[in-house]
C-alpha positions as CSV (number, residue, x, y, z in Angstrom):
1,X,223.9,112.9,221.3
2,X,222.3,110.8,223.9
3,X,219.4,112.2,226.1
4,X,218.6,110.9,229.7
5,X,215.9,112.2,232.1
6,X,215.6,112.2,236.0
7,X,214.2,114.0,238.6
8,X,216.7,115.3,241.6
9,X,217.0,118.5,243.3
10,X,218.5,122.0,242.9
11,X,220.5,122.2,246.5
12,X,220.7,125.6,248.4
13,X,223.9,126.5,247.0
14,X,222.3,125.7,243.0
15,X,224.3,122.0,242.2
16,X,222.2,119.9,240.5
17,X,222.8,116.1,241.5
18,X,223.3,113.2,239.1
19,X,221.9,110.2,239.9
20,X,224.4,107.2,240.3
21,X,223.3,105.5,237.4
22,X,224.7,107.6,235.4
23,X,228.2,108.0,236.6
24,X,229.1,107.7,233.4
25,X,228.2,110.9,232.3
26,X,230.4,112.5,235.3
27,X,233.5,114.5,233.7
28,X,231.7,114.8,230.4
29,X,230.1,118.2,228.7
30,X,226.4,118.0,228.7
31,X,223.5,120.5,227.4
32,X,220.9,120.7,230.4
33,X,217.5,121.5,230.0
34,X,215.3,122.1,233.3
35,X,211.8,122.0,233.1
36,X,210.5,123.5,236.8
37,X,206.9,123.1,238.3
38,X,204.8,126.2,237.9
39,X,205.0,126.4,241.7
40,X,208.2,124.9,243.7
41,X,208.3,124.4,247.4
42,X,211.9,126.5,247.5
43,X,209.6,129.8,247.0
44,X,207.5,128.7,250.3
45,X,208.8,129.0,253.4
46,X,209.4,125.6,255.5
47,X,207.5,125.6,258.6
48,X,208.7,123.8,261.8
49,X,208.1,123.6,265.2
50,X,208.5,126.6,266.9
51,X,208.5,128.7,263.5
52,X,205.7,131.3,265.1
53,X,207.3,132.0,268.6
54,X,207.1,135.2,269.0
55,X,204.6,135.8,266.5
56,X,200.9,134.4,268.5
57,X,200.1,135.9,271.8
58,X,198.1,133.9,275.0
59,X,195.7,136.6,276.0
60,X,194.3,133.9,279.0
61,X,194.8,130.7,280.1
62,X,191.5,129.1,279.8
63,X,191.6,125.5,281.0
64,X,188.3,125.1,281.5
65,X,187.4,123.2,278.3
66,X,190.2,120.4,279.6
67,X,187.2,119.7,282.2
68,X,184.9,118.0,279.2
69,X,188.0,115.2,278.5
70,X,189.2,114.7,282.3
71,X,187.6,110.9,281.4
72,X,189.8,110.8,278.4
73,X,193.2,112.3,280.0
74,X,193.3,109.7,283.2
């Protein structure tokens, strides 16, 4: 039995991708061992731009600190 080691990703839909240098090993029965991180990213939520509209309120508009960097914005 031969053993190999790589890192890759779990995708969404839970395929695991072999790297191309093994193409070998595509078609052929394999025993897999993963070893996960005591704390993955997939558990965490992804944030992105936007991810909190709706959630944080403007009570006022205050634009009154801008008048400290009027030097800087011109």
């Amino acid at each position: 039995m031969q053993a190999i080691e790589f890192e890759t990703r779990i995708d969404k839909n839970g395929r695991i991708y072999l790297p191309e240098a093994f193409q070998y090993a595509y078609g052929k029965i394999a025993r897999l061992v993963v070893l996960l991180p005591d704390q993955t990213e997939s558990l965490q939520k992804r944030r992105y731009p936007g991810s909190a509209k709706g959630i944080l309120k403007v009570l006022s508009e205050d634009d009154e600190h801008l008048d400290d960097f009027k030097e800087y914005m011109s």
